[in-house]
N, C-alpha and C positions, 0 to 999 in steps of 0.2 A: 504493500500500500504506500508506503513513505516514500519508498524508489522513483514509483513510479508518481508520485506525488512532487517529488524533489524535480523530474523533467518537466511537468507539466508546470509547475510554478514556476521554470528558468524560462520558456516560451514565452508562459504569459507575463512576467516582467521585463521581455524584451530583452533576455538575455543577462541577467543581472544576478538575480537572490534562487537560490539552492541552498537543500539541508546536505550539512555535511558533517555534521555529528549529532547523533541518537541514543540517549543513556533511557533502557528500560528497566525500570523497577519491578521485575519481580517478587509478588506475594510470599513473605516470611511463611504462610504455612504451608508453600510448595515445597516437595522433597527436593534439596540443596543437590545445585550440581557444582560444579565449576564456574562458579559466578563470579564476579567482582564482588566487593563489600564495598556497603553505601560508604561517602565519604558525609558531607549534608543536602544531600537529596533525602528528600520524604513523599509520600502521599500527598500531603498534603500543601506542597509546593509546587506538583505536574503540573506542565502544561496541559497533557491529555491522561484523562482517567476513564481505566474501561471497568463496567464493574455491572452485575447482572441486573442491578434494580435498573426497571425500565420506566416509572414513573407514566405520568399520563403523554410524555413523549413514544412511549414505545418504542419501537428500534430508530426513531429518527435520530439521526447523530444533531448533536445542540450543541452549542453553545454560550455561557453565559455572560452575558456582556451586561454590566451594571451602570457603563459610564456613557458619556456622551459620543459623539462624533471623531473618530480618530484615537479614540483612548483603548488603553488594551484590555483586553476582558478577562475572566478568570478562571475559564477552565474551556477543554474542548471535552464533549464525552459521545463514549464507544459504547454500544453493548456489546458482549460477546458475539450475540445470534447474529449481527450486524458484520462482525467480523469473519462470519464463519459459514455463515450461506450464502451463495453467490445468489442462488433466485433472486436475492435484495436487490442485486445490479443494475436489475431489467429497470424494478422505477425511481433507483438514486444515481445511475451510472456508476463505472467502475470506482471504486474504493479508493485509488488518488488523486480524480478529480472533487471527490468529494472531501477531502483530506485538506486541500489547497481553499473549497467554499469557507471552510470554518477554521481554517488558519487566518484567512482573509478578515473574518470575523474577530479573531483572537488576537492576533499581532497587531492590525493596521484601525480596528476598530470600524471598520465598514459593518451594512447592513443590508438585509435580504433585499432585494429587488422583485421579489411578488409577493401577493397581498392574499391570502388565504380564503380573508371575511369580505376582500373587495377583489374579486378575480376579476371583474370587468370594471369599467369605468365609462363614462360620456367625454369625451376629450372637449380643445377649445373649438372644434369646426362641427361638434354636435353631431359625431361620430362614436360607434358602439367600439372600444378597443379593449384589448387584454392586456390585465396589469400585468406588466413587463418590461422589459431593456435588453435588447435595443426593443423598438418600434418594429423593426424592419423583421424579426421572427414572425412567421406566421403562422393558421391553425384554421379551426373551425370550431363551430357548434355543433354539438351531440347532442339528442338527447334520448330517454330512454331506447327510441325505435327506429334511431339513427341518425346520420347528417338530418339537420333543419336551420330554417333561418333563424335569425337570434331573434324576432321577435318574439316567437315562438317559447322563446326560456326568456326573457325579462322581463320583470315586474320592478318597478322604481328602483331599477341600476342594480337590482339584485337576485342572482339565477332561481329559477324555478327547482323545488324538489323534482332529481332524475335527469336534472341538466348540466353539462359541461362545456368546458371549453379546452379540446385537444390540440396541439403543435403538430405540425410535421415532421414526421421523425429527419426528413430532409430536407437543409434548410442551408441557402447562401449566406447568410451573418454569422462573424464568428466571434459576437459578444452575448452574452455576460454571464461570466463564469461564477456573477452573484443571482442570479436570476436560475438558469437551467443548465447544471453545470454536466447534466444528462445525455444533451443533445451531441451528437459525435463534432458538429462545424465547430462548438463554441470550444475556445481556446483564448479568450482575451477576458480582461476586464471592460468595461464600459469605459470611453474614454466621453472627454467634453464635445465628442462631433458622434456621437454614436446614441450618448445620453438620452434616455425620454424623461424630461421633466416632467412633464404631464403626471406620471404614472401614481399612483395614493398609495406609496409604498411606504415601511420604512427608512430605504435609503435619502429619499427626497426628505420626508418629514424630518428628520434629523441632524441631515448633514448640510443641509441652506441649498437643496440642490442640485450639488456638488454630485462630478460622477465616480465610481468607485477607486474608478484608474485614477484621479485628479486628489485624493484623499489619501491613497495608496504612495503615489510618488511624493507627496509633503512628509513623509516620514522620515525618522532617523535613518532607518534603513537605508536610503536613497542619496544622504545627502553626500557620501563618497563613495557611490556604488558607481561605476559605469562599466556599462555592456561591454562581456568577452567578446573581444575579436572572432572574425574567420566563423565555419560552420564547428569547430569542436564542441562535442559536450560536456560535461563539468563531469567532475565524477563522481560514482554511486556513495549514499553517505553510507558514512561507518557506523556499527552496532554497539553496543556496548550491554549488556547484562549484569542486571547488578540486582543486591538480595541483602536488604537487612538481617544481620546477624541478632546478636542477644541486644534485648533492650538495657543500656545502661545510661544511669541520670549521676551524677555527682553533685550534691550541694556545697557552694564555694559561697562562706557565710561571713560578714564582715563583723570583727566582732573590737571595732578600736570603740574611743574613751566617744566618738561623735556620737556612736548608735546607743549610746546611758539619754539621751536627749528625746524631749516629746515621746515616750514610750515606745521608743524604733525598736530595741531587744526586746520590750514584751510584747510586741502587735510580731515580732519576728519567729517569736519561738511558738503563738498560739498559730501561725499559718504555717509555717514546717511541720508543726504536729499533725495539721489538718490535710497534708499534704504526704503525709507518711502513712498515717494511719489507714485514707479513705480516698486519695485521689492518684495515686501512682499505684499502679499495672502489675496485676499478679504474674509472676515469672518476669521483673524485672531486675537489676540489680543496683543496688544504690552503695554510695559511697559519701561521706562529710568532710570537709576540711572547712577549718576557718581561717581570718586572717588580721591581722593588725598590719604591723612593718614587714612581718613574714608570713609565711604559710605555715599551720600546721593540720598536719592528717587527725582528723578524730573516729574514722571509724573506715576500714575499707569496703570495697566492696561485698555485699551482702543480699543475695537473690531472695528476694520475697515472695513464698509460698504460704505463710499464715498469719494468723493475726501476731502470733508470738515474733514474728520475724519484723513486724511491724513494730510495734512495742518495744526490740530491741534497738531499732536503728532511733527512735524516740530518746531512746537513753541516752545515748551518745551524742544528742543535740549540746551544742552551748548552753550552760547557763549564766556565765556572767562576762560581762565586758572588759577589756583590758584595759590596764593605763594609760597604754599608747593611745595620742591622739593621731600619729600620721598611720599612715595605713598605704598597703600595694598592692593592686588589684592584679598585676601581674604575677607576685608571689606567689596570691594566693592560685590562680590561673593553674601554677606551673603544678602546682601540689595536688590540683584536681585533675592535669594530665596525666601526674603520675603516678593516682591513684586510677584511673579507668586502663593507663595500659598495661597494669596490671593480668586483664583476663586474657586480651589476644595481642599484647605485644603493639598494640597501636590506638588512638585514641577515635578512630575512625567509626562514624555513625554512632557516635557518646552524644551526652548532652550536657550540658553545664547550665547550673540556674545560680548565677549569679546576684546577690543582693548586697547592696552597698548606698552609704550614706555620703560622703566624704568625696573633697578633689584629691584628685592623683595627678600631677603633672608631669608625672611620666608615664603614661597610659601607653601613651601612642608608640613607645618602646617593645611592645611583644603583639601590637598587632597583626604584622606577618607572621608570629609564630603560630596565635590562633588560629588565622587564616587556611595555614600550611596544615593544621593541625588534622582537619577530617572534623573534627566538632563542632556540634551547633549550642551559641552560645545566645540564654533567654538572661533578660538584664532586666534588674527592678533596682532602679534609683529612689532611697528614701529621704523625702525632705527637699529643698531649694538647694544644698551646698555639695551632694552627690557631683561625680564629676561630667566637665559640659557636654565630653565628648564620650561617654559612655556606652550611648547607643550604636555607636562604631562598631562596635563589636558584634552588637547583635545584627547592624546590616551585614557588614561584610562575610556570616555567615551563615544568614538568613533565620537568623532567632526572632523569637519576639522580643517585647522591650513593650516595659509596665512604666508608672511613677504610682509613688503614695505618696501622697501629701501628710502634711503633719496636721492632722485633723484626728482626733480620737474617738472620734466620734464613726470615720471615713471604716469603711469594711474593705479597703482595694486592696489590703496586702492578702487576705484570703480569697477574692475574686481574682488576683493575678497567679496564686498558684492555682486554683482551682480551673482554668485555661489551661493549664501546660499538661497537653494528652501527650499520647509517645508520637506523636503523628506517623501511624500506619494506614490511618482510616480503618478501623474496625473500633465503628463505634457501638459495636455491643459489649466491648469491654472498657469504655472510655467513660468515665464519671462525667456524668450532665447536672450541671448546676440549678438548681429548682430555686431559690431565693436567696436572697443578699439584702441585709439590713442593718443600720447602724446610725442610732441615734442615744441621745441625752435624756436618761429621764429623771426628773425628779424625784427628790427625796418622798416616802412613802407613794409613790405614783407606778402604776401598771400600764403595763402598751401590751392591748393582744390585737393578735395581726390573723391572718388564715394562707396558707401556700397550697396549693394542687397539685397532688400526686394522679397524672393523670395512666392511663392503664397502659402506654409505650413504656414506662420508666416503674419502680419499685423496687429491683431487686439493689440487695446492698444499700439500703435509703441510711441517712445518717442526718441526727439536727446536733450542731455546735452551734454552744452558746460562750461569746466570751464579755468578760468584764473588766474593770479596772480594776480595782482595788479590795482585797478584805474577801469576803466569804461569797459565794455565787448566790444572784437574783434568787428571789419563788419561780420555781418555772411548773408550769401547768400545759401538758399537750393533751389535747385531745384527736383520736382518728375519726373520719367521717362515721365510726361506728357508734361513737361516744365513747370511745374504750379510752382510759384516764392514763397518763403520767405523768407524776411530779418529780421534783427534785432527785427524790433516794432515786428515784429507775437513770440516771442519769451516773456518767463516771466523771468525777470531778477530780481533775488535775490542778489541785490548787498553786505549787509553783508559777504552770502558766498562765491562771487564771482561765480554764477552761473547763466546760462541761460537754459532754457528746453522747448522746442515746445512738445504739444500732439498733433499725428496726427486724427483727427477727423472720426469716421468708422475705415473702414480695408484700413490700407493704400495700396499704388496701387502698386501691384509685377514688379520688374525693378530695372532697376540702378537708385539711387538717388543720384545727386553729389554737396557737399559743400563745402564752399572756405570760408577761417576765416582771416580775414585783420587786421595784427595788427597796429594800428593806432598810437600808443606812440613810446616815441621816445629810447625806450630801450627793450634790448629782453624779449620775453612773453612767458614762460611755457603755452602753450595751452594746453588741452586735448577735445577729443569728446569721447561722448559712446551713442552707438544708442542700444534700447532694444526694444523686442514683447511680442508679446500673439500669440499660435493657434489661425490660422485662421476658422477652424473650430473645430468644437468638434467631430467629427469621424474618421477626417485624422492625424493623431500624423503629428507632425512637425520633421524637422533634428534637432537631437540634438548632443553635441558634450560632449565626458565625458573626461576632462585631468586628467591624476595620473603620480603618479610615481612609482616605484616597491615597494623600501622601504623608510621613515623616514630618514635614515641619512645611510651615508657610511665613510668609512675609506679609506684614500689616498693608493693604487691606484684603490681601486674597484671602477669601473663604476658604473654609475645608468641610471635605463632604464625607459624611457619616454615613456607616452603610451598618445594616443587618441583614443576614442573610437566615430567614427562614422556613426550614423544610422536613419534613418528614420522608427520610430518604431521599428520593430525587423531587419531590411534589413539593411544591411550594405552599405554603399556609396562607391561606387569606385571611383578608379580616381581622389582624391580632391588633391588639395595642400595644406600639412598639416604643418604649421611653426609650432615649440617650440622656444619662447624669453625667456631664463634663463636669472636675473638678478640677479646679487651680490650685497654685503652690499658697494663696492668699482669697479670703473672701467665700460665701457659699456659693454650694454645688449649681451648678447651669441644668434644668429640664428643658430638652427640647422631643417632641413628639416627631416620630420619623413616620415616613407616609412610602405608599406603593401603589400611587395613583397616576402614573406618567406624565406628572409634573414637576416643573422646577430641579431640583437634584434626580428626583427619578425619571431612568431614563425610561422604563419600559412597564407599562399598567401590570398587576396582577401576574406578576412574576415572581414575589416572594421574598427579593431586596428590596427593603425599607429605606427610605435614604432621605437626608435633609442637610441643607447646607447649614454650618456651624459661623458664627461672625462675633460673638459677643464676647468680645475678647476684652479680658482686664488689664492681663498685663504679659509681659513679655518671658519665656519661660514656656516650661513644659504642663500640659494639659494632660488628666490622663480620664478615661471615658469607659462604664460601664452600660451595658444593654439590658434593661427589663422588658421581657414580653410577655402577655396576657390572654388570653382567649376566654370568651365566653363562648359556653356549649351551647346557648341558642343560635350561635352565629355560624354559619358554613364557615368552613376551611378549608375547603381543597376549591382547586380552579377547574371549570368544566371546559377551557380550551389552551391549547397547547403556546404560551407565551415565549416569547424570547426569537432567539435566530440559530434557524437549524437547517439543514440541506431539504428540497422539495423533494415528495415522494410523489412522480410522475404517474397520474392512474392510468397513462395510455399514450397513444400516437396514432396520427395517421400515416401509414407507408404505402403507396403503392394503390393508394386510391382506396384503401380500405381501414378499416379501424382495428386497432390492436391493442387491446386492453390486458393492462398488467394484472396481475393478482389482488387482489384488495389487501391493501397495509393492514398488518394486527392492529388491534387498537391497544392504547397504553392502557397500563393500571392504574385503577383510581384506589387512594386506599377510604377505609373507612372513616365514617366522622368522628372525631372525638367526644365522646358524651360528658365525660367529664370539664371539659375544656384543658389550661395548660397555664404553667408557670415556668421560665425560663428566663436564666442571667447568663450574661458573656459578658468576661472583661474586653475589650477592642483595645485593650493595649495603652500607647501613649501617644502624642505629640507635641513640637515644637512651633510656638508661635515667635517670630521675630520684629524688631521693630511697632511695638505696638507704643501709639504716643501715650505721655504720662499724662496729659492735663485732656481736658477738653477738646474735640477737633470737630470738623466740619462733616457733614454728611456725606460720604462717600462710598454708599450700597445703594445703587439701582434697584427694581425691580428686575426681577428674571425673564428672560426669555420663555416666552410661549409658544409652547411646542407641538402642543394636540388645538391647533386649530385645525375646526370642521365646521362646512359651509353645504346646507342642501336647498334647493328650490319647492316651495310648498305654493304652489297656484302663481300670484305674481310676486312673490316676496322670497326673499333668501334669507334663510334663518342659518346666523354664525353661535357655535357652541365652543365654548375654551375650559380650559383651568382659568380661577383667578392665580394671579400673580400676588407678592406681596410688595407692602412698601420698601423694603428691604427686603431682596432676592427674593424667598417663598416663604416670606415670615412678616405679616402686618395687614395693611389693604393702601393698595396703592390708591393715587388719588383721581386720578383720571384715561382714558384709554382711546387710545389715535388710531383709527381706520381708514385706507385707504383701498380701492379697488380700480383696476384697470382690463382694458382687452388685453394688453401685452402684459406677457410673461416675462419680458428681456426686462419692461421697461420698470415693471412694481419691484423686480429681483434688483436692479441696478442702480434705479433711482426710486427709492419708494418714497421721499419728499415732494417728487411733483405728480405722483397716481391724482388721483380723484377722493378727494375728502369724503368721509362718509358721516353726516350728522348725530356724532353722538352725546350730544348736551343734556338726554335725559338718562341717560347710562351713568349708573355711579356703581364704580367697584365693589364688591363683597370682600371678604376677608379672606385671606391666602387659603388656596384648598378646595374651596367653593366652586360648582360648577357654573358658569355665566353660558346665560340665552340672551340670543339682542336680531330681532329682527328688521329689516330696513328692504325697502325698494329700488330697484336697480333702475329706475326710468332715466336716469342722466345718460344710460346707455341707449335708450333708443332712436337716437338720431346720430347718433356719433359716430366719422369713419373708424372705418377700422385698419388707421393708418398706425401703425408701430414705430418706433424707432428705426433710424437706419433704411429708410423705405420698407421696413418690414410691413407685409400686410397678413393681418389675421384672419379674413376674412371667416371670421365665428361669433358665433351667440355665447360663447360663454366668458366668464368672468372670473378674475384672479382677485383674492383678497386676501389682506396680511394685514398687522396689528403691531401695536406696541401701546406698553404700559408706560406712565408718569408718575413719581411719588411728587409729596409735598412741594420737593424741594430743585424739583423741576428733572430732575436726574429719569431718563427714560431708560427702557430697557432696549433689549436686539431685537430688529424686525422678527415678526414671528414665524414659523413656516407658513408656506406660502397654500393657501384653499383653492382651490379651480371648483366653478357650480356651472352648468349648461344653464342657459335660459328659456332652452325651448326643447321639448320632447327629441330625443334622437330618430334622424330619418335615416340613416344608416348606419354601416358597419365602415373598419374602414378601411382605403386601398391597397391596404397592407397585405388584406386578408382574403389574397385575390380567387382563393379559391372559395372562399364561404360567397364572394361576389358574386360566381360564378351559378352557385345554385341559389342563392338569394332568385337572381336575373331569374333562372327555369321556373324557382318554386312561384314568382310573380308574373311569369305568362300562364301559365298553368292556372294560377287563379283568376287573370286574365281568361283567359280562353272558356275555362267554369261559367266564368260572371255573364259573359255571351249568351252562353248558352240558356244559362236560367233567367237572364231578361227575356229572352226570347221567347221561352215558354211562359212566361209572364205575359208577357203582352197578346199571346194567344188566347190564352185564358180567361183574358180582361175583356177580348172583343167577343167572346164566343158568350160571356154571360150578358154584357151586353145587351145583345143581337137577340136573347130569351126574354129581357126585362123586357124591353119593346114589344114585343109580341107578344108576351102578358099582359101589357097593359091595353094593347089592341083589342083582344081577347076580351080583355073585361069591360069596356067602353060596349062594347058590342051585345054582351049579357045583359049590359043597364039598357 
């Protein structure tokens, strides 16, 4: 597949981009051949994951792309059956043309080129076309009982049940390998002279237009790429096979005179425990060192098979802070390599979870040695004085990377271990976080809360509770049975000021509600965190993946928050999705993330939640937790297949007759959740720069509107949007600019001098909100239809785009562009010169009908006639 993938993608860049190295991960619980061992590759880092859940895609190969136009997406996925029956061939084409579709997708950030929900369309000359690119493809109409004219399948722009629209499996165009990468001619992208704007695709809504090729060539890729010479071809890329060996983690613990400060040693030693006991991987092996000025070993490696094994590696935690205030993250570094290479002589596919408070100004001394190391290293900076360049470490060998703030109230250093799975993707052994809590209560004062253990998760369930000071809270649990535990059912670690119940079996799906009594007589930094296991081993559970776009930004770019959530491959609808940003200074930020394909999200009802972040206090590191919700009256699962995935062709026409493929399996939907659902993901950290210290000027737009839709109802065009916010997709902007023109060149190029459209009674809703605004197009009916450039349109239909205004005059980006016909379609269009062709027959044919039944009409009419008369003669005569 990739070989032939690697030629097909050197053609169609015109000679340029080939794969020429290929590292596959195979599955740890394949019997071991002669593999490579992982260096920091993971699962959870692929480009491409194949993996048997088919979700409601079914065998479609998908891709998921969360961000805008040109940006890279996050995963390409395979199913097995996909890979391994050719029958699929017939209606996706061979395996590396399809390879190259959703690379196209993944790398360069492009998007499909046909429209699923709108296969046809009305163009601007008021012509019946198929969503597509180029224009110049051709096809026909089918329907159940063969070729027919389209009238015949449409009803207001949209096909009749039992109707299609087939291509030619022969076809002169040899674009677009976003569109029907199937077809044997197509071999290109869509360039700017091949492009059908027109088309209500995602490409066009997205990308301002832009053709795939034109979006494609502005990449990095390209900017020192130029075409090999002469006819040679590049050559086949290399394999590589590679096999996670034993899971091994090392905690690499800071233990100088900084971390006695804002309770970092006890918020340190109750997340280690919680991370020992309950969130790291049966059959893993761990290892501790700590560090001050040097490194020292406190426990080696140690494979955890039981709780006893748990429990021991507990012991050997730190309990007290040294004198030393400087401290070396490298020392310590060196003591936790040479505590992992230990087992196989190399530190290769380890992991390091790093936690430190303190600057090191010699950091950047062993960062080639990490680099070089094979290890992936997870970095949690505690407090504001942790060092700047910290997270160097975790980029450069793709770790994660936390902050806690000094807030004791803040529960992030137990949501940041609680994150750190082995990343194999086998998340039926990977602890899912169910709640995260942490607040002040008052002296004599009780906080009960409820979390849902919904029927994906139960097994291994566990609630810690920790405190500050003195003797542990009243804690009172009840299960959705009413079955009671207090205090005593609890193990209380008082050193660390912790308490942990294990629920014994699968604990029981329901709301579980606790109440924590703080009994002293001053206020208590409480926290809870309730954590599982798959309840089964063939149902995947919800999981929830927080990020953020990028590492750090610069005042005033936004950064965009994502949640990723799904039940296997199915994306969850409907959830209530919080992001808690918390700063080094000041309280937590709540922002509600949305999956409604607006503003930050790129694509409706796909399962990433997303919202742009901007409320920036100060300059430093942010670090960002994910609460999600469901209620079980709400649906969760999507009943249509979202996102950008290769098209499964149901047929063709060859040779003057019709050839229809197999009918696609359909994907799996799973069941609804009865229960509903409670889920936390830490997303990690980030860096904001540059943000001013006093007061500054307004400088956030409204956002871009992306889901403009424009239909004709009698004489009037009704336009439906997102609203926008006053501030990108957070507020209500204050006013919104319409324009609409004949030309396409002219509203894309110039949309200052289009045609105003009266909207003085239009006032914005609040970001989120869906906006109706109907208006009448009569300024067009006298108007030539002269374009720009002598362009002449000669069509009834009409282009309209938008933008938003906040207060402060700051407008947003023209929005994508709407096409609406203004007059019923009289035909199909010349493209489609074969559907013309019986169009023409099947309209003399009705011709020649109509003849005939006038004719017998008008016989009919003279012959009764010609009886009435002579009836009435008749009767004149009797009188």
């Amino acid at each position: 597949m990739i070989t032939e993938a690697s030629f097909y993608l050197f053609n169609a860049t015109k000679r340029r981009l080939f794969f020429r190295n290929i590292k596959i991960l195979i599955p740890a619980t394949w019997k071991a051949h002669n593999y490579s061992k992982v260096k920091q590759e993971s699962y959870e880092k692929a480009n491409v994951i194949v993996t048997e859940w088919k979700g409601i895609h079914g065998d479609d190969p998908y891709t998921l792309q969360h961000r805008e136009c040109g940006k890279e997406g996050k995963y390409i996925h395979f199913t097995p059956n996909f890979l391994l029956n050719d029958e699929l061939t017939a209606g996706y084409g061979s395996r590396g043309r399809v390879f190259v579709h959703e690379w196209a997708h993944l790398r360069w950030g492009v998007f499909d080129e046909y429209n699923n929900d709108k296969p046809v369309y009305i163009n601007g000359r008021n012509e019946i076309q198929g969503t597509r690119c180029s224009s110049d493809i051709t096809g026909v109409f089918v329907c159940e009982e063969g070729l027919c004219p389209e009238e015949n399948c449409i009803i207001s722009k949209l096909f009749k049940e039992g109707c299609t629209f087939l291509y030619n499996r022969t076809q002169n165009t040899t674009g677009s390998i976003m569109f029907m990468q199937s077809l044997p001619s197509v071999v290109e992208f869509c360039n700017s002279s091949t492009h059908n704007q027109e088309a209500p695709n995602l490409q066009n809504q997205l990308c301002s237009l832009k053709s795939t090729w034109d979006v494609i060539a502005g990449s990095s890729d390209f900017n020192h790429s130029l075409p090999m010479n002469g006819a040679e071809l590049p050559p086949p890329p290399t394999f590589s096979l590679m096999q996670a060996g034993d899971k091994v983690v090392c905690l690499v613990l800071d233990v100088s005179s900084k971390m006695a400060e804002e309770d970092r040693f006890l918020r340190l030693q109750q997340a280690t425990e919680l991370y020992l006991m309950q969130i790291v991987e049966i059959g893993t092996f761990v290892g501790i060192v700590s560090f001050d000025s040097k490194g020292e070993i406190r426990a080696q490696l140690h494979q955890i098979s039981s709780d006893d094994d748990r429990k021991l590696l507990v012991s050997y935690l730190p309990t007290t802070v040294s004198a030393e205030s400087e401290m070396s993250i490298c020392s310590g570094l060196k003591k936790g390599f040479e505590v992992v290479e230990k087992l196989n002589g190399r530190a290769h596919g380890s992991v390091m979870i790093l936690v430190t408070s303190g600057a090191d100004e010699h950091l950047s001394n062993c960062l080639l040695t990490v680099l070089s190391s094979g290890s992936t290293v997870h970095s949690i900076a505690l407090g504001s004085s942790a060092a700047g360049n910290l997270e160097e470490l975790s980029r450069l060998t793709g770790g994660l990377k936390f902050f806690v703030p000094d807030k004791s109230a803040s529960n992030s250093m137990n949501d940041a271990f609680s994150r750190m799975s082995s990343g194999t993707g086998d998340i039926f052994q990977q602890s899912i976080q169910l709640e995260s809590m942490g607040v002040t209560v008052r002296p004599q004062h009780q906080l009960t809360r409820t979390v849902t253990v919904d029927s994906s998760v139960g097994n291994d369930t566990v609630f810690l509770v920790t405190w500050q000071t003195g003797s542990p809270p009243e804690i009172v649990l009840f299960d959705p049975n009413g079955r009671k535990y207090n205090t005593s059912n609890f193990i209380t670690n008082l050193a660390f000021q912790t308490a942990g119940l294990q629920i014994a079996g699968t604990a029981k799906p329901g709301l579980w509600t606790y109440t924590l009594n703080n009994t002293h007589h001053s206020p208590q930094a409480l926290t809870v965190t309730v954590a599982s296991r798959a309840s089964s081993p063939v149902r995947p559970p919800v999981t929830v993946n927080a990020f953020v776009e990028r590492d750090s930004t610069y005042f005033p770019h936004p950064v965009t928050i994502y949640a990723n959530v799904r039940k296997g491959l199915n994306p969850i609808l409907n959830a209530t999705v919080m992001a808690t940003i918390e700063t080094e200074t000041g309280d937590p930020i709540m922002l509600k993330l949305l999956d409604n394909g607006a503003g930050a999200d790129v694509i409706k009802n796909d399962g990433v939640y997303s919202r742009y972040f901007f409320s920036f206090a100060v300059s430093g590191r942010y670090s960002l937790t994910v609460h999600v919700h469901h209620s079980p009256s709400i649906s969760t699962l999507a009943h249509s297949v979202p996102g950008s995935h290769a098209m499964y062709v149901p047929g063709y026409i060859a040779n003057d007759n019709i050839q229809m493929n197999a009918p696609k399996t359909p994907g799996h939907k799973s069941e609804e959740e009865q229960w509903g659902l409670s889920r936390v993901s830490s997303g990690g950290s980030f860096s904001v720069l540059q943000v001013p210290t006093g007061p500054h000027p307004d400088m956030f737009p409204p956002c871009k509107i992306i889901d403009l839709e424009a239909v004709k109802m009698k004489d009037e065009v009704i336009l439906s949007w997102t609203a926008p916010g006053e501030d990108f997709d957070q507020g209500q902007a204050t006013s919104y600019e319409i324009r609409m023109s004949r030309s396409l060149r002219s509203i894309q190029g110039d949309f200052n001098s289009a045609i105003l459209v009266n909207t003085s009674e239009l006032n914005p809703q609040q970001a989120g909100n869906r906006e109706i605004f109907t208006f009448s197009p009569k300024l067009f009916a006298n108007e030539p239809d002269h374009g720009p450039d002598g362009e002449i349109q000669g069509n009834h239909g009409v282009y309209v785009a938008m933008r938003a205004t906040d207060r402060n005059s700051l407008k947003s980006a023209v929005s994508n562009v709407a096409l609406v016909s203004l007059l019923l379609p009289l035909h199909s269009a010349p493209a489609l010169s074969r559907d013309n062709l019986i169009l023409k027959g099947v309209l003399i044919a009705m011709g020649l009908v109509g003849i005939i039944c006038l004719t017998i009409a008008l016989i009919h009419w003279t012959l009764n006639r010609k009886r009435r008369v002579l009836k009435e003669e008749n009767g004149t005569k009797l009188l």
